[in-house]
C-alpha positions as CSV (number, residue, x, y, z in Angstrom):
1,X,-66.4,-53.0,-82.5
2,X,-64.6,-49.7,-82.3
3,X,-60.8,-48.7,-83.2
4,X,-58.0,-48.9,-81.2
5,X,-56.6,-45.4,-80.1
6,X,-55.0,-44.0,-83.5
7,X,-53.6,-40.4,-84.8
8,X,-55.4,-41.0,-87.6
9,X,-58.2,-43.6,-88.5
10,X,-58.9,-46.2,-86.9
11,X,-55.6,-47.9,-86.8
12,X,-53.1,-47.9,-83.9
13,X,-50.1,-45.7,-85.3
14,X,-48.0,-45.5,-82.2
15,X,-44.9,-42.8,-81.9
16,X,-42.1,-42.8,-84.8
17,X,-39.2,-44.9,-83.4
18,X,-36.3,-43.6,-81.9
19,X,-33.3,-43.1,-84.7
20,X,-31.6,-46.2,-85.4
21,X,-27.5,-46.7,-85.3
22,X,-26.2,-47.9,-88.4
23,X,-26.0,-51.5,-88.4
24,X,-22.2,-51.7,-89.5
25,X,-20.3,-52.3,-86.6
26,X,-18.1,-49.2,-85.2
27,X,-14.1,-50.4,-84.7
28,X,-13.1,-48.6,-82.0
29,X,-9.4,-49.0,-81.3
30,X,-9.0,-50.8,-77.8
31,X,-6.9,-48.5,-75.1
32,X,-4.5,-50.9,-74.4
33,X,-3.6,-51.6,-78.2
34,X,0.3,-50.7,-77.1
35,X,1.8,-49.2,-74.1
36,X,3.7,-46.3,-76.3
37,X,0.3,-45.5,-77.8
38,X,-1.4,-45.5,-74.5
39,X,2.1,-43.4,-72.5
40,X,1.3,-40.7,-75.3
41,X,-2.1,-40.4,-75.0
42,X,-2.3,-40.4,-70.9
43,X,-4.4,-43.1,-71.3
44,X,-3.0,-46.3,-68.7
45,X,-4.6,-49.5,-70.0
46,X,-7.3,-51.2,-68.6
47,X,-5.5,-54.4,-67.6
48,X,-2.8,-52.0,-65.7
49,X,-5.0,-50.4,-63.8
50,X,-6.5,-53.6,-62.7
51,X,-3.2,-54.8,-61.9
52,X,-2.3,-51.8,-59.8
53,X,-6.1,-51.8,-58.1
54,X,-5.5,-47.5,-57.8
55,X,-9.0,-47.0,-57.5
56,X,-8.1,-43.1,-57.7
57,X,-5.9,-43.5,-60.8
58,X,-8.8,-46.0,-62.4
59,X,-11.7,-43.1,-61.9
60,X,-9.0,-40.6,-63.5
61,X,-8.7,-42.7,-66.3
62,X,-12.0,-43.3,-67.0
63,X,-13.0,-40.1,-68.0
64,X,-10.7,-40.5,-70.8
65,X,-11.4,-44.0,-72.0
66,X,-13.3,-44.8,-75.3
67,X,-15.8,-47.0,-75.5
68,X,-13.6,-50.3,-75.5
69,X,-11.6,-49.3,-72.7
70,X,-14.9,-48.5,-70.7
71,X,-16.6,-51.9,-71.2
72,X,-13.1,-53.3,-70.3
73,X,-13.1,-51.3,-66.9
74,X,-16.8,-52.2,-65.6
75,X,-16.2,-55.9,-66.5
76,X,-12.8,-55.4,-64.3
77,X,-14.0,-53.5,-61.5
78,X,-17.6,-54.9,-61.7
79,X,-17.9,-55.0,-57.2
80,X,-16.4,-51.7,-57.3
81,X,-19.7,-49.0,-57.0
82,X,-18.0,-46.0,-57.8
83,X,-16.1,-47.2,-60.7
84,X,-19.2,-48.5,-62.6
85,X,-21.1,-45.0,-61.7
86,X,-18.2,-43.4,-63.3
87,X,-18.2,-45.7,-66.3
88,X,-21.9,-45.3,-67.1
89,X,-21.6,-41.6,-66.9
90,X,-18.4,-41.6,-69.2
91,X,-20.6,-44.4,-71.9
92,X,-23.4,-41.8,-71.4
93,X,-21.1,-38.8,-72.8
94,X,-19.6,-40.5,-75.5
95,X,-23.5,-42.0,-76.8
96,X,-24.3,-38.0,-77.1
97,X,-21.2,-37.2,-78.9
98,X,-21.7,-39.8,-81.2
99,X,-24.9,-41.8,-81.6
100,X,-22.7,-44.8,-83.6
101,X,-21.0,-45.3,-79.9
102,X,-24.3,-46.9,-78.9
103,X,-23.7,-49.7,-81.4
104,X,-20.2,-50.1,-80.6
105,X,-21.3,-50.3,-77.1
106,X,-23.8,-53.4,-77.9
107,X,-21.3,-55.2,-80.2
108,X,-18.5,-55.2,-78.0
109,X,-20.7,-56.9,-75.1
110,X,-21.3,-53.6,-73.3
111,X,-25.3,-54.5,-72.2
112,X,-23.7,-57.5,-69.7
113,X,-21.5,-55.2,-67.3
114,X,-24.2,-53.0,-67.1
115,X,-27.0,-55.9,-66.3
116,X,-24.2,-57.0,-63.7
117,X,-24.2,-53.8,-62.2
118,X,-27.8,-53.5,-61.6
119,X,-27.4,-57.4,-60.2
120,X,-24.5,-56.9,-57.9
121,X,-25.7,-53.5,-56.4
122,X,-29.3,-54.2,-56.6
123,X,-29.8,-51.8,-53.5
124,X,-27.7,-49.0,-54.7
125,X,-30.7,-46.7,-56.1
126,X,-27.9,-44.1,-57.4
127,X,-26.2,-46.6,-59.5
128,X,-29.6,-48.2,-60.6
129,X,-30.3,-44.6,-61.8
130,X,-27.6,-44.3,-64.0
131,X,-27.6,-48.2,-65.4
132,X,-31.3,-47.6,-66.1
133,X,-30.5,-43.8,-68.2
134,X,-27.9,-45.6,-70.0
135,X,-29.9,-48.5,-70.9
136,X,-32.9,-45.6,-71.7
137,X,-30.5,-44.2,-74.3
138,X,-29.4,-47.5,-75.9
139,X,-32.9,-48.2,-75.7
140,X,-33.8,-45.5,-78.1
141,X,-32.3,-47.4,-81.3
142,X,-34.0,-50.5,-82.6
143,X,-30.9,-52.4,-82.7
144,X,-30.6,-51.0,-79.1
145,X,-34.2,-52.8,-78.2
146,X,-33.6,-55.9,-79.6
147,X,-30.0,-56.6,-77.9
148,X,-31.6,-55.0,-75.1
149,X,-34.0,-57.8,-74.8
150,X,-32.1,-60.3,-75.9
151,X,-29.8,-60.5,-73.0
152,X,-32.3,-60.2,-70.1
153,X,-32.8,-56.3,-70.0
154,X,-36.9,-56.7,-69.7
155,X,-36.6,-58.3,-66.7
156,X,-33.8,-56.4,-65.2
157,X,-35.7,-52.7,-65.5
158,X,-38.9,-54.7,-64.5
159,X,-37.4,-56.1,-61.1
160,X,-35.9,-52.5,-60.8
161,X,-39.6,-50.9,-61.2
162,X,-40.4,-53.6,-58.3
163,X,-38.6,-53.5,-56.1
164,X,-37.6,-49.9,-55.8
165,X,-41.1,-48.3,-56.3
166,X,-40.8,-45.7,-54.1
167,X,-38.1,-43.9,-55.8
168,X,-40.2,-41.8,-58.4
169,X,-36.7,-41.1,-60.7
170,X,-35.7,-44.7,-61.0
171,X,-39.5,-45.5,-62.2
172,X,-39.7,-42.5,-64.6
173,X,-36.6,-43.9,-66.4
174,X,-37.7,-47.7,-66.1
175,X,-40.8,-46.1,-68.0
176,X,-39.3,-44.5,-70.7
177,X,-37.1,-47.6,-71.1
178,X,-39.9,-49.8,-71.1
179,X,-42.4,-47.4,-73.4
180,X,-39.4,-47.2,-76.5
181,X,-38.9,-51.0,-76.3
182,X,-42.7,-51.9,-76.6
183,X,-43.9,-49.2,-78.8
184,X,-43.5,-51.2,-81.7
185,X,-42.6,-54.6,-80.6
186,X,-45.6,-57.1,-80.4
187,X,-43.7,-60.1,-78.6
188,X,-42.0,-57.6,-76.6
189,X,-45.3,-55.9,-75.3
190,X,-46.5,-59.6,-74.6
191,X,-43.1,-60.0,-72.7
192,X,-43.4,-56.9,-70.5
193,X,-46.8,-58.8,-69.4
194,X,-45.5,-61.8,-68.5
195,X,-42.5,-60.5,-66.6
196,X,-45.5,-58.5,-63.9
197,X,-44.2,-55.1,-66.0
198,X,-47.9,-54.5,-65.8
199,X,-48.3,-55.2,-61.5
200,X,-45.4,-53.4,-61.1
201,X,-46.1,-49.9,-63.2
202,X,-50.0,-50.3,-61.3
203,X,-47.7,-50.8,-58.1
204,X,-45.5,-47.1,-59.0
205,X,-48.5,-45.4,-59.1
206,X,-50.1,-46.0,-56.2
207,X,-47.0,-45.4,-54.3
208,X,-46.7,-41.6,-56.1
209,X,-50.4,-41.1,-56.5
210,X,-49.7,-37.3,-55.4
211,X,-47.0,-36.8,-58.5
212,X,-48.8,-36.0,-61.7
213,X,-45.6,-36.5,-63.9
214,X,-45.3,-39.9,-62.8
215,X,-49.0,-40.8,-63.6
216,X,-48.5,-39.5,-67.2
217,X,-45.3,-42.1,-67.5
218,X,-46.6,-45.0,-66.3
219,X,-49.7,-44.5,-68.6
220,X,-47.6,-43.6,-71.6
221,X,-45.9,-46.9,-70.9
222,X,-49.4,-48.8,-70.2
223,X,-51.4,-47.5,-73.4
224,X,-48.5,-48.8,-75.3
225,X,-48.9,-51.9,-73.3
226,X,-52.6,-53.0,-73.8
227,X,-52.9,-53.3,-77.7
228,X,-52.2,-56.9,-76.9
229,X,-55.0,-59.4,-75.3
230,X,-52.9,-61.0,-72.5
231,X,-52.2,-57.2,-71.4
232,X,-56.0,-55.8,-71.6
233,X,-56.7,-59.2,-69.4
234,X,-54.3,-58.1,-66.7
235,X,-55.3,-53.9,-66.1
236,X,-58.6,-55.4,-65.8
237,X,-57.6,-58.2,-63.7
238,X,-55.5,-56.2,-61.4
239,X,-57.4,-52.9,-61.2
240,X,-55.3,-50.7,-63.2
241,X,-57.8,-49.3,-65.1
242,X,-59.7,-47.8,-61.9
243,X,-56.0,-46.7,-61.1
244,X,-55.7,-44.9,-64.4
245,X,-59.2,-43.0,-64.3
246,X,-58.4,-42.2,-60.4
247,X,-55.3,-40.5,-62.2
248,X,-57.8,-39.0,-64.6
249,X,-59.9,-37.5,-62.3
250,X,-57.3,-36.5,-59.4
251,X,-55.2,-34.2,-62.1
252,X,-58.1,-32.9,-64.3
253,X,-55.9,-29.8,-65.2
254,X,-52.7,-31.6,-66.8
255,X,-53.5,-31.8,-70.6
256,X,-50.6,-34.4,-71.1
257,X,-51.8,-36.9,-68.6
258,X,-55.4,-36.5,-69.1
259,X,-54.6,-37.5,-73.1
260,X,-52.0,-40.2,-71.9
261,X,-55.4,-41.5,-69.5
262,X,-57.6,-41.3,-72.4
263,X,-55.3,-43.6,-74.5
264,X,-55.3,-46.2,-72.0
265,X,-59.2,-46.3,-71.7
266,X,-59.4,-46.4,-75.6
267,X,-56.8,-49.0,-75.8
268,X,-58.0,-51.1,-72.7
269,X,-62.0,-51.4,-73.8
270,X,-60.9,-52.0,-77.7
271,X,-62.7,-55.0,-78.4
272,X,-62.9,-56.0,-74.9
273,X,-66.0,-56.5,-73.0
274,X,-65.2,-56.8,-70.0
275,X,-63.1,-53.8,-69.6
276,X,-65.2,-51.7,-71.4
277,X,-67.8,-52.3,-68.6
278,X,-65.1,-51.5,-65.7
279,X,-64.2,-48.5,-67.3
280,X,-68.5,-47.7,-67.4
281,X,-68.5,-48.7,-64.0
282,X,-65.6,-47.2,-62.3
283,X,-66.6,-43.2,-63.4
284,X,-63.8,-43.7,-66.9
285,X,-66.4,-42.7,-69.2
286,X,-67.4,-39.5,-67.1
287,X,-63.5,-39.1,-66.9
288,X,-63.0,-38.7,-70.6
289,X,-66.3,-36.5,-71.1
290,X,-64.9,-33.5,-68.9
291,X,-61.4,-34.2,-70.3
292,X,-63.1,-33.0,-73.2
293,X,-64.9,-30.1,-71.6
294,X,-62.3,-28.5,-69.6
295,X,-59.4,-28.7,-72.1
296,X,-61.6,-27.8,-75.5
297,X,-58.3,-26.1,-77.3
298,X,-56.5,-29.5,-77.8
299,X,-56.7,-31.7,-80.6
300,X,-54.8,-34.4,-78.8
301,X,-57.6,-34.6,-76.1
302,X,-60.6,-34.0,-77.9
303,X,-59.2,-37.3,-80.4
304,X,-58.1,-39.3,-78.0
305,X,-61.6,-38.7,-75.9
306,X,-63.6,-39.3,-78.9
307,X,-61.5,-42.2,-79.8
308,X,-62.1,-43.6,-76.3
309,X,-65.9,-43.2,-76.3
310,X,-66.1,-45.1,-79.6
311,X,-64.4,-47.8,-77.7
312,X,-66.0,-48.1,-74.3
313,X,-69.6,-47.9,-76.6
314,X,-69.0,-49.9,-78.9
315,X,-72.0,-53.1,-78.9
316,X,-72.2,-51.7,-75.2
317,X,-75.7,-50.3,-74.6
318,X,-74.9,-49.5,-71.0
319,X,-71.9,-47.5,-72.1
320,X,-73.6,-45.6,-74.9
321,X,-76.9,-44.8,-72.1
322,X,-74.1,-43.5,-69.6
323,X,-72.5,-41.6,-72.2
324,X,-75.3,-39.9,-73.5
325,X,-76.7,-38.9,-69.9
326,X,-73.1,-37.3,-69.1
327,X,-73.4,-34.9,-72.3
328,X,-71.2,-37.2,-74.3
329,X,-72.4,-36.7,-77.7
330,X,-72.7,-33.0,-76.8
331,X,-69.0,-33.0,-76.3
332,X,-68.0,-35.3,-79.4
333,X,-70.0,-32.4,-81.3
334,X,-68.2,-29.7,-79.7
335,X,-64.7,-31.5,-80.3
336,X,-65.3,-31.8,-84.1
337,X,-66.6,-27.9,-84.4
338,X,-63.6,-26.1,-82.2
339,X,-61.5,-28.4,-84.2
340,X,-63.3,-29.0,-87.7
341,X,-59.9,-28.7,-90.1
342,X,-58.3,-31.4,-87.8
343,X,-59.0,-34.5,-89.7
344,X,-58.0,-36.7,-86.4
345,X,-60.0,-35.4,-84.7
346,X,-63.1,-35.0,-87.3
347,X,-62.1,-38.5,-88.4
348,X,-62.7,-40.2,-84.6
349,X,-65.7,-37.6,-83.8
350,X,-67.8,-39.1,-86.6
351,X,-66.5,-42.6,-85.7
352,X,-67.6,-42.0,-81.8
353,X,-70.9,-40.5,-83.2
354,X,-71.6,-44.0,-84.9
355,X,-70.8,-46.2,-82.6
356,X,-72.2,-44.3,-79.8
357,X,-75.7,-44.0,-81.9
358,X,-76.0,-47.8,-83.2
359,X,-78.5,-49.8,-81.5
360,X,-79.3,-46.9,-78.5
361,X,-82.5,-45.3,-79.3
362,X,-82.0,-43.0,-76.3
363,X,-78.5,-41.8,-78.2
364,X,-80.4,-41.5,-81.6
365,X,-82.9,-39.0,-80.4
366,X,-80.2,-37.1,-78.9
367,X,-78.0,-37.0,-81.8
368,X,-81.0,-35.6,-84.1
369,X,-81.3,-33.0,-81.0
370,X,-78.4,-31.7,-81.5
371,X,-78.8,-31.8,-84.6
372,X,-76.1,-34.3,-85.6
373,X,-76.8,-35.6,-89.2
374,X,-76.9,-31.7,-90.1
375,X,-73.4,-31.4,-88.7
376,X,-71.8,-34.0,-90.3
377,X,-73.2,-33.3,-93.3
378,X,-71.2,-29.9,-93.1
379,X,-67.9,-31.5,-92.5
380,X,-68.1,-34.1,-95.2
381,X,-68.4,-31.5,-97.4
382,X,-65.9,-29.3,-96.0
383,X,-63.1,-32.2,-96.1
384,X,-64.1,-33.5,-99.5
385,X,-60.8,-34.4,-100.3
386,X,-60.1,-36.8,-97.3
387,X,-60.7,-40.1,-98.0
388,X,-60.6,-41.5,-94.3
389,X,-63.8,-38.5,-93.7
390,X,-65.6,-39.5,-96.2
391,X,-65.8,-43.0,-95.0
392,X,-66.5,-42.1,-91.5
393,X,-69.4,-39.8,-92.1
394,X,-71.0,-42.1,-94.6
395,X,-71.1,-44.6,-91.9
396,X,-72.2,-42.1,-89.1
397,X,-74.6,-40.8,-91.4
398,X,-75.7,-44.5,-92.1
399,X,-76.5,-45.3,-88.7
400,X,-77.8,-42.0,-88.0
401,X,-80.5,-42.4,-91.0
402,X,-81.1,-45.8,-90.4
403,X,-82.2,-45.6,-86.7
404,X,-83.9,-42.6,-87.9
405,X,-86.8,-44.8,-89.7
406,X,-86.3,-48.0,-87.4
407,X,-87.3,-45.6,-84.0
């Protein structure tokens, strides 16, 4: 069947991790090494501040503390609200002075106080907030991910997602959390699944159906999602894939979210027969086509469309009928001419064209209509250097030629 939705050929290349801490572990003199060091300083160690339970004097001091000292006030003061929101901010200021403070953070236990946080003060949405940008940030190294993981943090930002829904900035952030740890993690993406991360992103986005910027997150974080069986069995089991093309066709002028859709449909119908036929049935295949028409100047759009199409037509006749009464081939065609020196897009174009074509006679005559094999012709030889083109329009022109005589 088709490809699953890829910058380049057929393969899923999903976006470059974030930069990765060296492994070496950071020593970070504690803040309570001696009382003369911390006198000269102005820094008043951790355990004397607990001792004198200033709650004034500890928020002072915070600002001040490095990354030891931090961890060492959160895990002291852990029922104090205030205190943790100002520890969080302080760890989130020292991370952007210095990336190597994220990995001092995880290897001096730094993930727990923050996990306990989000436990204790499960109904404080300001301090959920700032746990979940801190854990966004730490999330943004691999090391980050795995101890992330590794200590319960999946399910944590998952029961965040669920049970504060309504507050759109607490989801955006769970999402971006969420989208760096699965991006290239397979057991994590299954993970995410099993948790309900799936139920609860559909859940986010029917509660802010009316804000565009949180339909584009949640799909960033569910396209990343579905390259995994379990996960394409679950959108279709639980609607989100008519949720994702009612986001499609509710915000038809946002270019990001209409390519963010697109990736979801081409993700969700790879390979899958069932979902391909929801996405047929439910109006995602007209979706795509005037994602394609209305926003003809982007590349990412026109691929990601094309690369849908493939998907969603691939061994489906129904699909490749609907496609080919909504103009689809017309608009594959018009996606590889505006954008002919784009070899993604060329490259899924000629991909959709054969997959679209095999086995429809109804999308055969309209390819030679439009005068397809003619086309193609022209861009093989125009990107004769390009390996991946070359295969792709052979095997358009294949099916094209081949149908030709069998119809």
């Amino acid at each position: 069947m088709g490809g699953v939705c890829t910058s380049t050929a057929t393969k899923v290349l999903d976006p470059k991790p974030g930069s990765t801490a060296p492994s070496k572990r950071v020593q970070i003199p504690p803040a309570q090494n001696t009382s003369v060091v911390a006198d000269l300083n102005g820094i008043v160690p951790p355990a004397k501040l607990k001792a004198e339970a200033d709650i004034n004097k500890v928020l002072v001091q915070v600002k001040l503390q490095p990354v030891l000292g931090t961890i060492e006030i959160m895990q002291d003061f852990s029922d104090k609200e205030v205190v943790q929101e100002e520890c969080l901010q302080r760890v989130q200021q020292l991370f952007v002075e210095d990336g190597q403070n994220i990995q001092a953070f995880i290897d001096n236990g730094g993930l727990k106080p923050i996990l306990k946080a989000m436990e204790l003060h499960k109904s404080q949405e300001s301090l959920l907030t700032t746990c979940a940008s801190a854990l966004r940030q730490i999330a943004s190294t691999s090391a980050g991910q795995t101890a992330i993981a590794s200590v319960g943090g999946l399910q944590a930002t998952v029961t965040v997602i669920d049970d504060h829904s309504e507050n759109a900035k607490l989801f955006e952030t769970c999402c971006q959390i969420l989208f760096s740890m699965a991006t290239h993690n397979q057991k994590i993406k299954m993970r995410i699944g099993t948790l309900g991360g799936i139920s609860a992103i559909l859940k986010g986005m029917e509660k802010h159906e009316d804000s565009p910027q949180v339909q584009q997150k949640a799909c960033s974080v569910l396209r990343v999602l579905v390259p995994n069986s379990h996960n394409q069995d679950s959108m279709g089991a639980k609607g989100g894939i008519k949720v994702v093309i009612k986001a499609l066709q509710k915000y038809t002028s946002v270019v990001n979210l209409q390519v963010e859709g697109c990736r979801v449909l081409c993700n969700i119908a790879y390979s899958h027969r069932r979902n391909q036929e929801l996405v047929g049935e439910h109006g995602g295949l007209a979706a795509v086509i005037l994602a394609m028409e209305q926003h003809l100047t982007s590349p990412e759009v026109q691929q990601h469309g094309c690369a849908a199409l493939r998907n969603a037509a691939a061994n489906n006749v129904a699909n490749k009928e609907r496609i080919v009464s909504l103009s689809g081939l017309r608009a594959v065609k018009s996606a590889m001419e505006r954008h002919s020196r784009d070899e993604a897009v060329v490259d899924q174009g000629l991909w959709a064209v054969r997959d679209i074509v095999a086995d429809c006679p109804q999308a055969l005559a309209k390819a030679h209509e439009i005068d397809a094999v003619q086309h193609i012709e022209s861009l093989r030889a125009s990107h004769s250097g390009c390996s991946q083109i070359y295969a792709s329009s052979r095997e358009a022109l294949k099916v094209l030629q081949e149908y030709a005589c069998a119809f």
